[in-house]
C-alpha positions in Angstrom: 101.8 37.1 93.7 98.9 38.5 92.0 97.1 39.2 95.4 100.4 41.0 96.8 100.6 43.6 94.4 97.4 45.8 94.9 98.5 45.3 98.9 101.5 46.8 98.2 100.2 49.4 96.4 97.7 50.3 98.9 100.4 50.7 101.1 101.8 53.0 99.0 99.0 55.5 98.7 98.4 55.0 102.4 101.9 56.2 103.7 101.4 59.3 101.2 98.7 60.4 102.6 100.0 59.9 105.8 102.6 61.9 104.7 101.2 64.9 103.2 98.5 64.8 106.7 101.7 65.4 108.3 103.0 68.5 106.1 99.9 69.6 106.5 99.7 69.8 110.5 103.2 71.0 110.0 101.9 74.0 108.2 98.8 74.4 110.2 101.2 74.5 113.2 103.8 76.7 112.1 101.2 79.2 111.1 99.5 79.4 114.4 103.0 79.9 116.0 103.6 82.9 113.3 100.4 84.5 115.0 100.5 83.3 118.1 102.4 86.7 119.4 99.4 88.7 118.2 96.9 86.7 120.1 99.1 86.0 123.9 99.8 89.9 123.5 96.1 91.4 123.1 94.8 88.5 125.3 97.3 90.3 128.1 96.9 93.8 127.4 93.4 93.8 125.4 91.5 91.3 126.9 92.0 90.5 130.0 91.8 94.1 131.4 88.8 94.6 129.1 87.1 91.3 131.2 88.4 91.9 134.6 86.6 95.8 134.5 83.3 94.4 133.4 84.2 91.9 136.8 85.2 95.2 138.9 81.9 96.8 137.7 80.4 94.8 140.5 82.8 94.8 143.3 83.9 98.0 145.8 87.5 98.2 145.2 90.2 100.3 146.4 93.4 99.0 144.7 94.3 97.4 147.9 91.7 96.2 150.2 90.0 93.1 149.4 87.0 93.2 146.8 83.6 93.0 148.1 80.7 91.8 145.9 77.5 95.3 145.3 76.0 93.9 142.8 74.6 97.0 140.6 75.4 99.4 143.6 78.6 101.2 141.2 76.1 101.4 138.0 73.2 103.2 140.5 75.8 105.3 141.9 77.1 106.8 138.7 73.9 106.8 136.6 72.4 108.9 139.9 75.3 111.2 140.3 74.6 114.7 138.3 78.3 115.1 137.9 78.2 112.1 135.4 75.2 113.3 133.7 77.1 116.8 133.1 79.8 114.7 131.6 77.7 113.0 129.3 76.5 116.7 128.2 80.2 118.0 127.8 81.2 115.0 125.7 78.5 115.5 123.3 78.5 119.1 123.3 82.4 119.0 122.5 82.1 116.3 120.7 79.2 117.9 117.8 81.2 121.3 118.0 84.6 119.4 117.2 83.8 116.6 115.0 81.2 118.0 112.7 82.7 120.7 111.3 86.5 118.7 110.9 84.4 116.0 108.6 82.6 118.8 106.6 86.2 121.2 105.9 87.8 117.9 105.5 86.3 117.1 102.3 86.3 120.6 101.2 90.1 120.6 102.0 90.7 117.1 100.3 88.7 118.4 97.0 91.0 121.2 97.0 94.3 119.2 97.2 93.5 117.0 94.6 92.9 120.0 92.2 95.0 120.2 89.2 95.6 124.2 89.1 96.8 123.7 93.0 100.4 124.2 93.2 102.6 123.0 96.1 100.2 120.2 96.8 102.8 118.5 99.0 103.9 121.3 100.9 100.1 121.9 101.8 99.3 118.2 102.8 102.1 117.8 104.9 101.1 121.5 106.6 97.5 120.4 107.0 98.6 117.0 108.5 101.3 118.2 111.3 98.4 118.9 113.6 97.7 115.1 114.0 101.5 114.5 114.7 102.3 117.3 117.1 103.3 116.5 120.3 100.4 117.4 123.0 102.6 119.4 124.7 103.3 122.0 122.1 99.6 122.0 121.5 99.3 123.4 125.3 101.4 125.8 125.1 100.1 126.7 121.6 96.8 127.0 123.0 97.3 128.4 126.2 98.7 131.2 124.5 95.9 132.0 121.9 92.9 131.0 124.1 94.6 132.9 127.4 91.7 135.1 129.9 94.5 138.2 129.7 92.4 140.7 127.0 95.5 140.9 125.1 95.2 137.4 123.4 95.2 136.4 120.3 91.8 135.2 120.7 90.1 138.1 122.3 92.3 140.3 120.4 90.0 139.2 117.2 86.9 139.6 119.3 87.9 143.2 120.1 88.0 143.9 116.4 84.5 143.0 116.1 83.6 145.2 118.9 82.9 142.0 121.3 83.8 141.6 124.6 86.9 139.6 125.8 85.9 136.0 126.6 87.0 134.1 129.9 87.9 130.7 127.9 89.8 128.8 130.6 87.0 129.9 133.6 83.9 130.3 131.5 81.7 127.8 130.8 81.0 128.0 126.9 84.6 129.7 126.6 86.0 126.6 127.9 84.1 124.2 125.3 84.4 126.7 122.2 88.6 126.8 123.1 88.5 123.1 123.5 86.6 121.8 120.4 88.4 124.2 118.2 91.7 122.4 119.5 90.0 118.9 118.6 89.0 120.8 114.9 92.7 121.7 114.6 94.4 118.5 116.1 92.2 116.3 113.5 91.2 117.8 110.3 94.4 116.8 108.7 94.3 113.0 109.9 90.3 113.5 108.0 91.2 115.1 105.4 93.8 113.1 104.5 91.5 109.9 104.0 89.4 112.0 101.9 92.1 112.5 99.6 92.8 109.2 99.4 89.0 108.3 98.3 89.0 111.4 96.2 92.2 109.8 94.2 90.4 106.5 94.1 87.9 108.2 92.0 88.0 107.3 88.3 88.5 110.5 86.0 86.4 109.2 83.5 84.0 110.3 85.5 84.6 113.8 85.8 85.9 114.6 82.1 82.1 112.8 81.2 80.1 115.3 83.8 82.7 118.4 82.6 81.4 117.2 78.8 77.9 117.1 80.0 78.2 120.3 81.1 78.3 120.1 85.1 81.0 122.5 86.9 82.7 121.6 89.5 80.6 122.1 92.6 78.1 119.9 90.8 81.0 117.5 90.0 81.1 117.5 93.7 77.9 116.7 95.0 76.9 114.1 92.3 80.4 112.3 91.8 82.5 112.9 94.8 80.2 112.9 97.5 78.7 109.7 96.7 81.5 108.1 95.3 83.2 109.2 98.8 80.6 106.9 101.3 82.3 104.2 102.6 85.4 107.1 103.2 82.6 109.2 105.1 81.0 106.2 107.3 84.7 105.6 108.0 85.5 108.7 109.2 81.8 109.3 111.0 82.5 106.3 112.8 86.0 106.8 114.1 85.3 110.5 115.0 82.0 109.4 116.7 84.7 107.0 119.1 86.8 109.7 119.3 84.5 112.7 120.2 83.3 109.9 123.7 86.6 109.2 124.8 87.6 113.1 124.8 90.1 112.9 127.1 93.8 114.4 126.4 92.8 117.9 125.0 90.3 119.2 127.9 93.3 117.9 130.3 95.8 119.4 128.7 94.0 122.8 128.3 92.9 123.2 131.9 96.1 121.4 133.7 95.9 120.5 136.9 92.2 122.3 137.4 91.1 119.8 134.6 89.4 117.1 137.3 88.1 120.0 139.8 85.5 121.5 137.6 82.4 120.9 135.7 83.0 123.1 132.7 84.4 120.3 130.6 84.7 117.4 132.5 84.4 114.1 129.9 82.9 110.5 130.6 86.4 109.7 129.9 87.5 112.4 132.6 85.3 111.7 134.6 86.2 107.5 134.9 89.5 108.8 135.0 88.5 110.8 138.3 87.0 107.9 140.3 89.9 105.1 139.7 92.7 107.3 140.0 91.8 110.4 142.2 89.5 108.9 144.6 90.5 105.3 143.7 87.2 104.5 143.4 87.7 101.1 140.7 84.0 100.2 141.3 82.5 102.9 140.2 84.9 103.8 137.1 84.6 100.4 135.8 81.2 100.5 135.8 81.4 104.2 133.9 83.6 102.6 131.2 80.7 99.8 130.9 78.0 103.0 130.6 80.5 105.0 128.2 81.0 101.7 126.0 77.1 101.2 125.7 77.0 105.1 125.0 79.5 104.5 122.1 77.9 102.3 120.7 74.7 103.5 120.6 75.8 107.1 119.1 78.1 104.9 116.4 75.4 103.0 115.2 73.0 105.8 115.0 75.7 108.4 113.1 76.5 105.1 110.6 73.0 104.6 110.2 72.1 108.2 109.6 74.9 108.8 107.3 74.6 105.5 105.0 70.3 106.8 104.6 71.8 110.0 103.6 74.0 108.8 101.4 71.4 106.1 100.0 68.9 109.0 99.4 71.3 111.3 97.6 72.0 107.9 95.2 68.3 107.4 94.5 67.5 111.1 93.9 
């Protein structure tokens, strides 16, 4: 009897653990199937068309006919094609005119909502935010209207009262990129200057009421609290512009119409892909653009996050 008693209670400890092994998979299993819909849903509509373009990068494909193998035929005929190249220039052109000043007024405009003699503040951050949420269609005929070629818009109307001549800005070349990236300034300064403001509130005010005892006013206050203080905001926003500004694609279209993919004056990468796959249905040679265009965006996101953290790492040590 002696002997059966530490069998027994082996036994015992055994099935437990058996038993709480088994809640365990349990667990593990029914939170695999809570995620599961995440993961079968980008694997269908994220993944898999992100892997079968890097595979059409290398085939001649029409959408219909069967694929046939080039090799790097697609990537020779779009890094050789001039057309591409001035689509590169567009996109970064655009891109610097229409992101770089939206990040700069964006934290001017986010310091000045979160000012306590401002009155109204939520009537302003809603009106500064509606850009981001307006439907594209409004912003065409919004545009259309103060960027027209007639002399007697609103745009050339303010030219006139600087004694400057009226400007072509849906046929002229620089016309067409200053009326485009001011549409990009004034679609996303809001959706900018909103996450400003949130960093900005995420500030401690111990901070300022010390510098404003110290005697620093408040562009000081600025530059030495909020601006560093604002640095993982700033690389945020650097980085998702930076995306943004290389896959320009709805504002040139929308601004131009149905000229958009017939001229050269602001044709994007993004336009440009968008050309070959589904205006000359081309699937070789746009895959093989997207491929280009996500190198390009990562190279130009990693040297803007770079820049901008050795900025913001050389204002801390000054």
């Amino acid at each position: 009897m002696d002997h059966v008693k530490p069998t027994i209670g082996t036994n015992k400890v055994t099935i437990r653990k058996k038993r709480y092994r088994s809640e365990a998979k349990k667990d593990m299993i029914s939170g695999y199937l809570y995620i599961a819909p995440f993961f079968i849903i980008f694997a269908l509509i994220g993944l898999y068309p992100a892997l079968f373009s890097i595979y059409l990068g290398f085939q001649k494909w029409n959408g219909l006919s069967p694929m046939t193998f080039v090799g790097l035929s697609n990537f020779k005929m779009v890094l050789t094609d001039p057309l591409f190249w001035k689509s590169v220039y567009n996109t970064i052109i655009i891109g610097m005119m229409g992101t770089a000043p939206q990040l700069v007024f964006g934290i001017i405009f986010a310091y000045l909502l979160n000012q306590a003699f401002l009155k109204f503040k939520n009537f302003f951050r809603v009106t500064i935010f509606m850009p981001y949420i307006t439907s594209m269609v409004a912003i065409a005929l919004i545009f259309s209207v103060l960027f027209s070629d007639h002399e007697s818009s609103l745009a050339n109307y303010v030219l006139s009262l600087a004694g400057l001549d009226p400007v072509h800005w849906g046929s002229s070349e620089w016309g067409t990129k200053i009326a485009i990236s001011i549409m990009v300034f004034w679609r996303w300064v809001g959706y900018n200057t909103i996450i400003y403001l949130a960093g900005i509130q995420s500030i401690p005010n111990d901070l300022y009421e010390a510098a404003t005892i110290d005697g620093a006013n408040k562009f000081q206050q600025l530059i030495h609290i909020t601006m560093p203080m604002l640095k993982p905001f700033i690389i945020l926003t650097v980085f998702t512009s930076t995306v943004g500004a290389m896959q320009l694609f709805s504002e040139p279209t929308v601004f131009l119409g149905t000229s958009a993919f017939t001229r050269d004056e602001a044709m994007t990468i993004v336009m440009y892909l968008y050309r070959d796959a589904f205006k000359l249905q081309s699937f070789g040679t746009a895959s093989a653009t997207a491929i280009i265009l996500l190198v390009l965006i990562s190279a130009f996101a990693a040297i803007n996050t770079f820049l901008t953290s050795g900025m913001a790492r050389k204002r801390r040590g000054d």
